[in-house]
Each structure stands twice: as C-alpha cells, then as structure tokens.
BALOBA-1460 file (C-alpha; in Angstrom, 3 decimals):
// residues 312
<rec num="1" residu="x" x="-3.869" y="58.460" z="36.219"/>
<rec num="2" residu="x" x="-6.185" y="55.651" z="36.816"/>
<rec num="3" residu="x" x="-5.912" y="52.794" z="39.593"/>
<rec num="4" residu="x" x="-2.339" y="54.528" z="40.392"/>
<rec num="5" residu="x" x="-0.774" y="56.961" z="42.806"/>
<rec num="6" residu="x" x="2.954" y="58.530" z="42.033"/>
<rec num="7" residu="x" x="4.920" y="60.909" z="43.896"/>
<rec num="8" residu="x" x="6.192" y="63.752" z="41.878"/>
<rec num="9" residu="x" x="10.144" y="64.523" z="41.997"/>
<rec num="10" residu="x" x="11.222" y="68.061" z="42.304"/>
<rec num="11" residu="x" x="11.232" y="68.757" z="39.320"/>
<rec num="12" residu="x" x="8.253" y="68.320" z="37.728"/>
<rec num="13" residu="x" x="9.415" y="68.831" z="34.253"/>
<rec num="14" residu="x" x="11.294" y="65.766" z="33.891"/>
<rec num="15" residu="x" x="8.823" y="63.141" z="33.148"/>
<rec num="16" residu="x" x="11.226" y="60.201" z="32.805"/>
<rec num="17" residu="x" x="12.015" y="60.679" z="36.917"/>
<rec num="18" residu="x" x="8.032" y="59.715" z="38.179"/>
<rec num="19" residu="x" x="8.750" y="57.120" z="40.959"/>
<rec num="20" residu="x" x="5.411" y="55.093" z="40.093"/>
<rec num="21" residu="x" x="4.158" y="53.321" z="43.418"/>
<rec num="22" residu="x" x="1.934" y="50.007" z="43.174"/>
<rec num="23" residu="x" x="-1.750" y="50.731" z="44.303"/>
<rec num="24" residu="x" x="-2.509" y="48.002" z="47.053"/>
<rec num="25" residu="x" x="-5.990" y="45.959" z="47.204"/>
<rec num="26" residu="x" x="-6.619" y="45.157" z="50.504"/>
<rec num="27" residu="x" x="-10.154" y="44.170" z="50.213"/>
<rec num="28" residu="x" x="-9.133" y="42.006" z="47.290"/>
<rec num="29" residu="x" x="-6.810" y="39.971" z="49.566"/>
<rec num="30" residu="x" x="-9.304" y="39.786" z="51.974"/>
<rec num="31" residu="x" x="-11.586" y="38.389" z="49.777"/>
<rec num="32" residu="x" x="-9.147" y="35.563" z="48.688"/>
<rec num="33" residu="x" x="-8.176" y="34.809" z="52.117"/>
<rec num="34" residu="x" x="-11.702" y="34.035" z="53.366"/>
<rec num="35" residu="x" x="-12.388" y="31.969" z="49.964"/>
<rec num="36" residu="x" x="-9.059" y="29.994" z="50.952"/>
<rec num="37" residu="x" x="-9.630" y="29.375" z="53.940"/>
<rec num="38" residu="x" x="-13.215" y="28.427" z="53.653"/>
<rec num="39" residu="x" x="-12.045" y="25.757" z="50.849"/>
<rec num="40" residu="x" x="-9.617" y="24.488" z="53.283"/>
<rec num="41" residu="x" x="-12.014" y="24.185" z="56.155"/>
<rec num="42" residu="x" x="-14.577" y="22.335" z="53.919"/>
<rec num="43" residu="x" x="-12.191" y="20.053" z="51.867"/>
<rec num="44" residu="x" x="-10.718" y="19.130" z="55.942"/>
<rec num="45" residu="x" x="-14.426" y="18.484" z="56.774"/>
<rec num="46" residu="x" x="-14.735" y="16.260" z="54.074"/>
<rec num="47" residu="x" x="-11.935" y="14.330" z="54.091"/>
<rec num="48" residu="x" x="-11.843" y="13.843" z="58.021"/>
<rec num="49" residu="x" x="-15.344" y="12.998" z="58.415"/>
<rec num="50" residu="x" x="-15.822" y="8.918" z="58.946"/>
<rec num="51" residu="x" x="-19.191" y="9.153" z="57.695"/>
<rec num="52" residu="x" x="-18.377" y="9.768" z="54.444"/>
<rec num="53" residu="x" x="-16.596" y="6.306" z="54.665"/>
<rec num="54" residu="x" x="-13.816" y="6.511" z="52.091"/>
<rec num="55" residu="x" x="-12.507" y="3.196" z="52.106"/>
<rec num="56" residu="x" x="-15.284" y="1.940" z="51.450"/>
<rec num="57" residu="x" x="-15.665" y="4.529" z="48.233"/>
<rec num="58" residu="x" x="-12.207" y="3.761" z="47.422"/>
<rec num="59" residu="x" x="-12.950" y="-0.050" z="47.247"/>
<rec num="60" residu="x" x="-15.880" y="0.643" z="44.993"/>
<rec num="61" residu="x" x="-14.344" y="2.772" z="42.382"/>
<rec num="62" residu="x" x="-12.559" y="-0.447" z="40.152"/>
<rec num="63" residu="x" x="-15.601" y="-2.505" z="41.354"/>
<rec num="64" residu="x" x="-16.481" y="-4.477" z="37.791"/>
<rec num="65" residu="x" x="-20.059" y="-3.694" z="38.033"/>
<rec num="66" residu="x" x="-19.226" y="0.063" z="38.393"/>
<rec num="67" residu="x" x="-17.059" y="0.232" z="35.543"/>
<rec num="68" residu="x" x="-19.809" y="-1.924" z="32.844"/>
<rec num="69" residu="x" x="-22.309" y="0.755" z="33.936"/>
<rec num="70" residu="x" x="-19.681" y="3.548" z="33.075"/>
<rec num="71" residu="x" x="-19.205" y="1.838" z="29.775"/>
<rec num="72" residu="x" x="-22.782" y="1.067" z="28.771"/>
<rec num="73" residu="x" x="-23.292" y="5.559" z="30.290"/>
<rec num="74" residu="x" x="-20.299" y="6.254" z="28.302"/>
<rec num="75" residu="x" x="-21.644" y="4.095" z="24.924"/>
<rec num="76" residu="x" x="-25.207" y="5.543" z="25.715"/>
<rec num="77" residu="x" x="-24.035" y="9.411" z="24.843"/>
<rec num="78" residu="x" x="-21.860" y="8.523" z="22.234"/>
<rec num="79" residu="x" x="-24.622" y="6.766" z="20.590"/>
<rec num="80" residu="x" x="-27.127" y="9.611" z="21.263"/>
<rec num="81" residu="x" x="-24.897" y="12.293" z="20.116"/>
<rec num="82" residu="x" x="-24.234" y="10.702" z="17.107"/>
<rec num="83" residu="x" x="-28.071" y="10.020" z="16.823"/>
<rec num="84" residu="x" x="-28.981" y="14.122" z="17.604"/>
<rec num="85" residu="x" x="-26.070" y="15.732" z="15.729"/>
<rec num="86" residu="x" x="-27.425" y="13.768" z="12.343"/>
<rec num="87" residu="x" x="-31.019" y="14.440" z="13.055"/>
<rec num="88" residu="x" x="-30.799" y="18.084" z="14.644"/>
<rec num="89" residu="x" x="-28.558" y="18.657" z="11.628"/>
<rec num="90" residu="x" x="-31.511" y="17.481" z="8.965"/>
<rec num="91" residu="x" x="-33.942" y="19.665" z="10.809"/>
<rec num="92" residu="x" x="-31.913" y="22.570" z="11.431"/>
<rec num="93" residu="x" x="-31.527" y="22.298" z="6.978"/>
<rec num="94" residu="x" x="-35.129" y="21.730" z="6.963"/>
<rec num="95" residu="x" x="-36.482" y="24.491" z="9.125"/>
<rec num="96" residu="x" x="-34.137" y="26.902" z="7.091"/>
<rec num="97" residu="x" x="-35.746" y="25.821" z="3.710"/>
<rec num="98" residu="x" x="-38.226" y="28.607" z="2.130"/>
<rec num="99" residu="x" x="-40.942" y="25.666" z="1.406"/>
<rec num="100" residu="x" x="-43.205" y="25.357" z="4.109"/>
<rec num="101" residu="x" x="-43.531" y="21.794" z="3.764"/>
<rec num="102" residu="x" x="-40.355" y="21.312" z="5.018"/>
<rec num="103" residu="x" x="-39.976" y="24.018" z="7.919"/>
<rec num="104" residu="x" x="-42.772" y="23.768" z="9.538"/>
<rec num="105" residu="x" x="-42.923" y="19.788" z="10.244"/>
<rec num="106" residu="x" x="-39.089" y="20.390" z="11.327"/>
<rec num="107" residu="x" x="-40.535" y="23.672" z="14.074"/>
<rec num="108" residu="x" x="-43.120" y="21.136" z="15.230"/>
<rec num="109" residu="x" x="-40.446" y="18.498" z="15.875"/>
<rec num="110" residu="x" x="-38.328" y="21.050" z="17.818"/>
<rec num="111" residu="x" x="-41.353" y="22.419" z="19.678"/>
<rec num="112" residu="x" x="-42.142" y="18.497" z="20.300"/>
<rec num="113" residu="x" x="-39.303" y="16.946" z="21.670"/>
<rec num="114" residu="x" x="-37.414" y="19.627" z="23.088"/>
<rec num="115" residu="x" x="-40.689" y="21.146" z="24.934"/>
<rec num="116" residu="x" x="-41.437" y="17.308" z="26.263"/>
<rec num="117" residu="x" x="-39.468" y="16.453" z="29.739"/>
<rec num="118" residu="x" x="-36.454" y="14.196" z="28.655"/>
<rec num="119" residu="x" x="-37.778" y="11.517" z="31.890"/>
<rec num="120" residu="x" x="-41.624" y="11.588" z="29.956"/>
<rec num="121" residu="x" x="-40.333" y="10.315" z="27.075"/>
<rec num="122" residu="x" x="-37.995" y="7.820" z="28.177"/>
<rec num="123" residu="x" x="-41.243" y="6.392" z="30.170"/>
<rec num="124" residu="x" x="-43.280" y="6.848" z="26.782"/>
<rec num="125" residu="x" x="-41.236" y="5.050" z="25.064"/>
<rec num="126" residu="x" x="-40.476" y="2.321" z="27.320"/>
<rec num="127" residu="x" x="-44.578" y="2.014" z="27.484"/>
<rec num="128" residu="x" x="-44.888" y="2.001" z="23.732"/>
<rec num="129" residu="x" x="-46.148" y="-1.395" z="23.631"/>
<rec num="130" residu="x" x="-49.145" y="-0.177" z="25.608"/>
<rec num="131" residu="x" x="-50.359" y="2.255" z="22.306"/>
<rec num="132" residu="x" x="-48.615" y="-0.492" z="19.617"/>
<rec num="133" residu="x" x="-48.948" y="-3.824" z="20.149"/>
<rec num="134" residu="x" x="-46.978" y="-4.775" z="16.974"/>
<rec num="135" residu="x" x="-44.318" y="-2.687" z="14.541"/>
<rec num="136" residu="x" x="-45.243" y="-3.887" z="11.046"/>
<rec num="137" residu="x" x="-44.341" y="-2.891" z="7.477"/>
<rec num="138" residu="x" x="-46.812" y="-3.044" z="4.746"/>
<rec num="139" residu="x" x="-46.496" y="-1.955" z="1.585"/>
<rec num="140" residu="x" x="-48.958" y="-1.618" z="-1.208"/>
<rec num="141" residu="x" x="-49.494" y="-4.631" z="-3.924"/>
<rec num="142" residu="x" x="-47.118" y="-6.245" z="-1.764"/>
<rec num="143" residu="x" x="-48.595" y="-6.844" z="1.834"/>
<rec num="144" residu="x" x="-46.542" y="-7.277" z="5.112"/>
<rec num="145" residu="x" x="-43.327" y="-7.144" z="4.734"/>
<rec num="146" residu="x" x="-42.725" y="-8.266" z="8.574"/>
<rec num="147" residu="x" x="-44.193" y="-7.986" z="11.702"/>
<rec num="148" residu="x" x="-42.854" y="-8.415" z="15.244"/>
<rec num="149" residu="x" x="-43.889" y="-7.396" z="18.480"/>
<rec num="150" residu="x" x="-43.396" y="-4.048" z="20.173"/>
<rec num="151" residu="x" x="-41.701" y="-5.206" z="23.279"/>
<rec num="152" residu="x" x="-38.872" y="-7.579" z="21.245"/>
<rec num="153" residu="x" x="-38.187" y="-4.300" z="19.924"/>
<rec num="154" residu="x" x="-38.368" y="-1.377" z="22.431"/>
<rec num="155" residu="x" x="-36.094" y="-3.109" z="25.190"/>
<rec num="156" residu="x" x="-35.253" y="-0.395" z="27.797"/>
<rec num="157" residu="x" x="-32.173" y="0.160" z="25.572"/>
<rec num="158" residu="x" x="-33.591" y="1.370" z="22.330"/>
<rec num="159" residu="x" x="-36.041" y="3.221" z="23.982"/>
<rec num="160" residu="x" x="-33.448" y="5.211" z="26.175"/>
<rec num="161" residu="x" x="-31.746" y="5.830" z="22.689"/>
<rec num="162" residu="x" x="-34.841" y="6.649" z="20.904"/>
<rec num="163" residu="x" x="-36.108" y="8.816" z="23.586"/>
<rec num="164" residu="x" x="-32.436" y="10.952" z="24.429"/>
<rec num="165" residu="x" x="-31.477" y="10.907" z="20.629"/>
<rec num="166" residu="x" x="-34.872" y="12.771" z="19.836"/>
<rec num="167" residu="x" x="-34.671" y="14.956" z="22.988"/>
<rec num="168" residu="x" x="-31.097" y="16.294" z="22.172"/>
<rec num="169" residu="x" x="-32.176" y="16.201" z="18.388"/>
<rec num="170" residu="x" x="-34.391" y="19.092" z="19.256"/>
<rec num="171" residu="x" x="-31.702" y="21.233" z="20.613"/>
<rec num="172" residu="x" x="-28.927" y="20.558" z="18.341"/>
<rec num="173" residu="x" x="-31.610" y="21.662" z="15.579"/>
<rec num="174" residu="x" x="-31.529" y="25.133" z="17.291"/>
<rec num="175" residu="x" x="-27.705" y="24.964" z="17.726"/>
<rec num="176" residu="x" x="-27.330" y="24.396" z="14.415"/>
<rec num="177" residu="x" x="-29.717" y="26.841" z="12.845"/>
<rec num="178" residu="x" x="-28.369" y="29.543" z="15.059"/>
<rec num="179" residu="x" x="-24.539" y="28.629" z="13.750"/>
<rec num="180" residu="x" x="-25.638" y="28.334" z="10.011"/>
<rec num="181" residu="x" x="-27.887" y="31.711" z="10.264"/>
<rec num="182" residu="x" x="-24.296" y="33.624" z="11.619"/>
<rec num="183" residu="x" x="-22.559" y="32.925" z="8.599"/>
<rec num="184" residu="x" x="-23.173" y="36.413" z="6.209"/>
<rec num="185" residu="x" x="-26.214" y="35.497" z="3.791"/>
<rec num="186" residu="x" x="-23.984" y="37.364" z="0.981"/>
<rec num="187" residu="x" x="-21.298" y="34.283" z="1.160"/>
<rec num="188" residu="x" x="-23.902" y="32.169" z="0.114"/>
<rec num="189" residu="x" x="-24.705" y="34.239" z="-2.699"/>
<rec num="190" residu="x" x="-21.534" y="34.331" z="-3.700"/>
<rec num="191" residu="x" x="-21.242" y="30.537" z="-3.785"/>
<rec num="192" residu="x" x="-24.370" y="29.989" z="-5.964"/>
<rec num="193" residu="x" x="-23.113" y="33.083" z="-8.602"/>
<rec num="194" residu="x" x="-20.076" y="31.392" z="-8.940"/>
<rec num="195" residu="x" x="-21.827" y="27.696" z="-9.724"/>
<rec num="196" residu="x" x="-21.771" y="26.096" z="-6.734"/>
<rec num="197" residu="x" x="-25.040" y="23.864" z="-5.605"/>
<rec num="198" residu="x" x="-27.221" y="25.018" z="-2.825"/>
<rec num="199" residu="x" x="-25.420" y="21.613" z="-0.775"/>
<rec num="200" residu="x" x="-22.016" y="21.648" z="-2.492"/>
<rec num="201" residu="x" x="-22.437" y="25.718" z="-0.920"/>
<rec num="202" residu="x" x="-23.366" y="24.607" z="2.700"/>
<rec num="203" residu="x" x="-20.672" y="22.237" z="2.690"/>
<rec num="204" residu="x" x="-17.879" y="24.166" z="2.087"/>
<rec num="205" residu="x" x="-18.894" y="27.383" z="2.975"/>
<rec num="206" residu="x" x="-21.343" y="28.026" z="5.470"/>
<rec num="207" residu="x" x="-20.548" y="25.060" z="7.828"/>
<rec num="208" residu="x" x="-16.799" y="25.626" z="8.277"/>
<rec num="209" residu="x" x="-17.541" y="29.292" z="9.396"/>
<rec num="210" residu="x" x="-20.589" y="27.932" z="11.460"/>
<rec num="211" residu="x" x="-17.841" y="25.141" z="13.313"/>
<rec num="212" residu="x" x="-16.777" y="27.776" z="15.587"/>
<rec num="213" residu="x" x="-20.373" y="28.660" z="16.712"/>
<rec num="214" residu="x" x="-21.991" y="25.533" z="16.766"/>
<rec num="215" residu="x" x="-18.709" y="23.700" z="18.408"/>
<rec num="216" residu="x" x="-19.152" y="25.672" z="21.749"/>
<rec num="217" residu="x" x="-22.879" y="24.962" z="22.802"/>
<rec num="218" residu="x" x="-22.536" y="21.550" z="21.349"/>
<rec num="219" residu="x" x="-19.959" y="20.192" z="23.531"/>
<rec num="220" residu="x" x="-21.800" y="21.321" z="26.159"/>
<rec num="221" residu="x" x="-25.143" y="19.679" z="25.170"/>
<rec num="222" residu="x" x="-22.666" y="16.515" z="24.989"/>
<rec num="223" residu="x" x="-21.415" y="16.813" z="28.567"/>
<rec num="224" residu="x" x="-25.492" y="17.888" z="29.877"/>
<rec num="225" residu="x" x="-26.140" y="14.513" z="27.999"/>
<rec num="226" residu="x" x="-23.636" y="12.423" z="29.978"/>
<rec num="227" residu="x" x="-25.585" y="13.609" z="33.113"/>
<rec num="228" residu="x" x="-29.135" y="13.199" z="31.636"/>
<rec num="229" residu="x" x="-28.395" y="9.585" z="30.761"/>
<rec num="230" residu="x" x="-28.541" y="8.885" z="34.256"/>
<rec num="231" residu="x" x="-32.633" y="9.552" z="33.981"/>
<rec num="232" residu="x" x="-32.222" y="5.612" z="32.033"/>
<rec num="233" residu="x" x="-31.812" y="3.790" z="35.643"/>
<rec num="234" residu="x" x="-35.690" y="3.921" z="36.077"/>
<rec num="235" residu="x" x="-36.461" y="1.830" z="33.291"/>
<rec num="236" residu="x" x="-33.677" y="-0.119" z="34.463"/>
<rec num="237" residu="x" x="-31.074" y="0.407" z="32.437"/>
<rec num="238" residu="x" x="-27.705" y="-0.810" z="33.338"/>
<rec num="239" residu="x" x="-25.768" y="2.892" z="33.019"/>
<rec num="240" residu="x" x="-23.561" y="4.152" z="36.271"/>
<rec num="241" residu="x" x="-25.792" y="4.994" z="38.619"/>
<rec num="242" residu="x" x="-28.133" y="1.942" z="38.381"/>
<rec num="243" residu="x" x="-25.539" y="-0.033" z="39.048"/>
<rec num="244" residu="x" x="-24.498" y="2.069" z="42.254"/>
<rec num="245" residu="x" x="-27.921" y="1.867" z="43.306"/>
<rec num="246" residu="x" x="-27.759" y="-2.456" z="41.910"/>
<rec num="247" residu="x" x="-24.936" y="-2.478" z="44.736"/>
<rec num="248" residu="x" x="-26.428" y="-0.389" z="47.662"/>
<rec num="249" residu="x" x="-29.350" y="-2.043" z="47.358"/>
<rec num="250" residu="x" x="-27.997" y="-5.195" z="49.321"/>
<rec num="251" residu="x" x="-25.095" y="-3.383" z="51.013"/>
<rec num="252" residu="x" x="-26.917" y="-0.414" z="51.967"/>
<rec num="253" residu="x" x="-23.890" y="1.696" z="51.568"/>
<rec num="254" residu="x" x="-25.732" y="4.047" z="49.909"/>
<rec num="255" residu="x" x="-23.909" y="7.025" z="50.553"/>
<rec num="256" residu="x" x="-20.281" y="5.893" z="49.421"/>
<rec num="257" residu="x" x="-21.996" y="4.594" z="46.417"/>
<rec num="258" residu="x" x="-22.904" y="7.700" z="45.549"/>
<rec num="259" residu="x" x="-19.535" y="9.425" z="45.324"/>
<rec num="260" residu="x" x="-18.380" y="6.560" z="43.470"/>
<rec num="261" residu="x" x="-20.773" y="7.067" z="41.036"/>
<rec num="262" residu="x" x="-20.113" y="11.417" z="41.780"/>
<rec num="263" residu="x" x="-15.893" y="11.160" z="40.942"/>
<rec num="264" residu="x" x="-16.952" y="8.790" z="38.184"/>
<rec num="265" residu="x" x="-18.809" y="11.896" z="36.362"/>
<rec num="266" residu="x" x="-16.438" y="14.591" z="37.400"/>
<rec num="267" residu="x" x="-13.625" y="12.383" z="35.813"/>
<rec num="268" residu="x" x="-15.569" y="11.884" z="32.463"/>
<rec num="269" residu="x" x="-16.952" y="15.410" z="32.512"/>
<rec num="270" residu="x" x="-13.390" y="16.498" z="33.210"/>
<rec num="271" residu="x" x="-12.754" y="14.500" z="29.845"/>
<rec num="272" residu="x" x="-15.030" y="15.703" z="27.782"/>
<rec num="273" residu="x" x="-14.191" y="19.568" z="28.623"/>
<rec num="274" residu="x" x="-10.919" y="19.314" z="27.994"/>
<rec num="275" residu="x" x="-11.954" y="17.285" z="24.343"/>
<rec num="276" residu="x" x="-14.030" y="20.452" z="23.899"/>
<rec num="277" residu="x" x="-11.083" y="22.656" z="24.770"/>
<rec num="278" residu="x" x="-9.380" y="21.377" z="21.538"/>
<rec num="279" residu="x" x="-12.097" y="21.234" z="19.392"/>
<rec num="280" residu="x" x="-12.371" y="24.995" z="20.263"/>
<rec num="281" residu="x" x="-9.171" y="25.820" z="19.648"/>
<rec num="282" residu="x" x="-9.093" y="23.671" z="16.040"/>
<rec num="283" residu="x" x="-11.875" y="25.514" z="14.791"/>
<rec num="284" residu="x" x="-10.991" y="28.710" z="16.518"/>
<rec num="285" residu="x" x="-7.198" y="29.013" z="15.285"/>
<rec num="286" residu="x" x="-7.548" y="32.579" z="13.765"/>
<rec num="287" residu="x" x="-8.382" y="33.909" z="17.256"/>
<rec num="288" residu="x" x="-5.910" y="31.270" z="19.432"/>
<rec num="289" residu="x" x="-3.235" y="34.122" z="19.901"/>
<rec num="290" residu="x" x="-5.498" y="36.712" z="20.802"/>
<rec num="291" residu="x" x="-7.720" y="34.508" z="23.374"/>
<rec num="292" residu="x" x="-5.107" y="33.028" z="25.034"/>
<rec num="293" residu="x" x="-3.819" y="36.230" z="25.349"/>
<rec num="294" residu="x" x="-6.897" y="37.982" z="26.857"/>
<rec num="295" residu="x" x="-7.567" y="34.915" z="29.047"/>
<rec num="296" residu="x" x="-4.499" y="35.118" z="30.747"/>
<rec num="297" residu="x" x="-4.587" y="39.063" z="31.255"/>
<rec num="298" residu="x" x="-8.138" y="38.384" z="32.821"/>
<rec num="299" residu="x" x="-6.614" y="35.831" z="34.720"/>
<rec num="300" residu="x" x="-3.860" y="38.085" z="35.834"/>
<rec num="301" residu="x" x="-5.747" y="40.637" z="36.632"/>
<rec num="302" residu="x" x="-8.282" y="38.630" z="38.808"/>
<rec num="303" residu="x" x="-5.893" y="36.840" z="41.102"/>
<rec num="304" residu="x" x="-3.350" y="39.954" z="41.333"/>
<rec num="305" residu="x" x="-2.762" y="41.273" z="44.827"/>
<rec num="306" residu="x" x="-1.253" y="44.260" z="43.600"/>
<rec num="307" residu="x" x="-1.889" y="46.243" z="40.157"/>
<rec num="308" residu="x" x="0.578" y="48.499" z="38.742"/>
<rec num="309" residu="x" x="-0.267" y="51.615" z="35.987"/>
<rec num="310" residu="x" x="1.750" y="52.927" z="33.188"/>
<rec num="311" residu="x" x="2.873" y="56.332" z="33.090"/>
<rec num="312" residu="x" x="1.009" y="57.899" z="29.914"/>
C-alpha cells in the first residue's frame, strides 16, 4: 500500500475492519513553515522600512502624469498587438505556403526581426532619418505622388510602434505556425475533398482547433510586451516609466517612483492574466471539467499536511 501505513485487526480476513491511519509529512510542514515565515519576515521588512518612503509612493500612484504614461503604455501594446497578431498571422500563412517565393521572404523576416534586439530597433528606427532623408511615392507614367520628410513622419511614436509591432510580429509568426501545424494535416484534406477553398478551409477549420494552442503563448507575448514597451522611454516616449523618471528627475525621489511605476505593472499584468485566464478557458471548454479538476487535486496535494490512501 503506497504512501500509507494500517494496522491489521485480528482478524485478518475481514477486509472491511482495516483501521487506515493518515501518513504524516513532517518535512513537508517544515518546509511551509520556513517559506511562511520567511514571507512574513520580508513583507515586515518592507513595509516597516522608512526608506522605502511609502507616503510618498502612495501620493504618486493617482499623480496625473503617472496615469497619461499608463495610458499612452497601455495604448502602446494594444496597438502593437494588434499590429503583430495581423502581420505574424500573414507570415505564419506565408512561411507555410509550398511556393518558395512566399516562405522564404516570410523565414527571413522572422530570422530578421525576431533575431534583432527589440532596444536596436527602436533606436534604428528613431534614427531613420539619418539613412532616408525623405519617404516619397513614385509611380511610373505618373511621377511623385508625395513627398515629405522622414522626421514629420517617424516621431518617437511611430517608430516605437513600427519597431515593437515588427519585433513581436516575428514571434507571433512562430506562434502561429506552430498552432496551425498541430491541427491533423488529414482535416485539411478533408475540407478541400469536400469543396471547401484552401482560405474558406483555414478559417473554419484549422484556426478554431489552433485557438487553444496559439491562445496560451500569445497572451503571454502580450503581457512580455507590456514590459518591453518600457524600452520606448529612451527615445523619449511618454509611456509609465518615462514619466516616473519625468518626475524624479526634479524631485529626486527616485526610489518611490519606482514602485509607483512597479504596482502600476503588477496591477495591469495582474489584468491581463486573468483576461488570458478566460480566453483559455473559452477556447479550452472541452477540457474545463477535467483541468479544473486536476488543478485543484495538484493543488491539494501540494499544500496538504497530511495524505491519506485508499484501501485497494
């Protein structure tokens, strides 16, 4: 009898009589004693400590120039998801195309912009002016259609768009490729025997199954995102923690600041997981019954002090 111990009546014979007796886990409460009271001693730490100055953090988090640089951070990934998921999408379609001319520009692209640092290109970007002077459109038999100059264009906003939206493009490409290639080739099949375009196919066969891979790894590219934006401050870009620093910089408070700008992420982060959460569980409501109910035997089983066996 595994994990168990039992004392045996008398008589042996009658089964239904086994006295079964919990098996205790002392190093397991050990364990969670320490962790507790090692929380405890640093959350006390923390919170008793004057140096972390928490009045001062508390009168900082409504501040009015905190909050329009969590709205233009918040705006920023929206704006860039939206941007990647469309493109990363297009390539993903592209790299699984049998014509060459259309994979391999969309593996270079990948390759490209995921390979580059996310900070490099922001700076590339924002220097674009240095390459291009002007952004024109000509067209043959016709001539310039208009012309304007690089820097009216590539204002430290576009080119924190331009350079996160291709960044993130190259990874949702993967993340989608990787969903669409789970879905059984013979569905497909299936779909074109029975009439169905090549896109009419992909659209109401192979993505809906691919939701419940490509849902997982994308909401967490979404919540990486919200902390890469903050890469924009050095081209000076109004997001959260440029506006901290906007504030510290004549206070020099910089360390309240800081965790301002810190709870500020947990609390969107916190957001955005639990938005994920959902999505999971919309796309995922086959299994909902049976993951909630291995999560919460894991769960059980984790943070039991004592663990009791069946009889066989």
């Amino acid at each position: 009898m595994a994990d168990s111990a039992y004392k045996a009546p008398a008589n042996a014979t009658d089964t239904t009589a086994l006295v079964v007796v919990p098996l205790r886990h002392p190093f397991r409460i050990a364990a969670i004693t320490m962790v507790v009271i090692s929380v405890a001693a640093i959350l006390y730490s923390v919170f008793t400590n004057k140096e972390f100055q928490w009045p001062i953090v508390g009168h900082y988090m409504l501040n009015p120039i905190i909050l329009r640089g969590l709205a233009t951070t918040i705006t920023l990934t929206v704006a860039v998801m939206i941007i990647a998921v469309i493109i990363g999408t297009i390539a993903a379609l592209m790299m699984l195309s049998p014509s060459r001319l259309l994979s391999v520009p969309a593996r270079v692209f990948v390759w490209l912009f995921r390979g580059a640092p996310a900070l490099v290109q922001l700076i590339l970007w924002y220097n674009l002016s240095i390459v291009f002077k002007t952004i024109t459109l000509w067209l043959p038999g016709v001539g310039t259609i208009f012309s304007v100059q690089t820097n009216d264009v590539m204002t430290p906003m576009t080119a924190a768009i331009v350079a996160l939206s291709l960044h993130e493009a190259g990874y949702m490409a993967e993340i989608v490729r990787s969903g669409l290639n789970s879905v059984v080739r013979g569905q497909t099949e299936a779909a074109l025997s029975l009439g169905m375009r090549p896109a009419l196919s992909i659209r109401r066969i192979v993505l809906p199954q691919a939701m419940r891979l490509i849902i997982p790894p994308t909401g967490n590219e979404a919540i990486n995102l919200l902390k890469t934006t903050s890469l924009v401050s050095i081209i000076a870009v109004g997001d959260l923690l440029y506006s901290a620093q906007a504030i510290y910089a004549r206070t020099f408070e910089t360390l309240p600041l800081l965790i301002v700008v810190t709870i500020w992420y947990l609390i969107t982060v916190s957001v955005m997981s639990f938005g994920q959460y959902h999505l999971e569980r919309y796309f995922s409501k086959d299994d909902r019954k049976t993951g909630r109910g291995r999560s919460r035997g894991i769960l059980r089983r984790i943070f039991s002090f004592r663990q009791r066996a069946a009889v066989a």
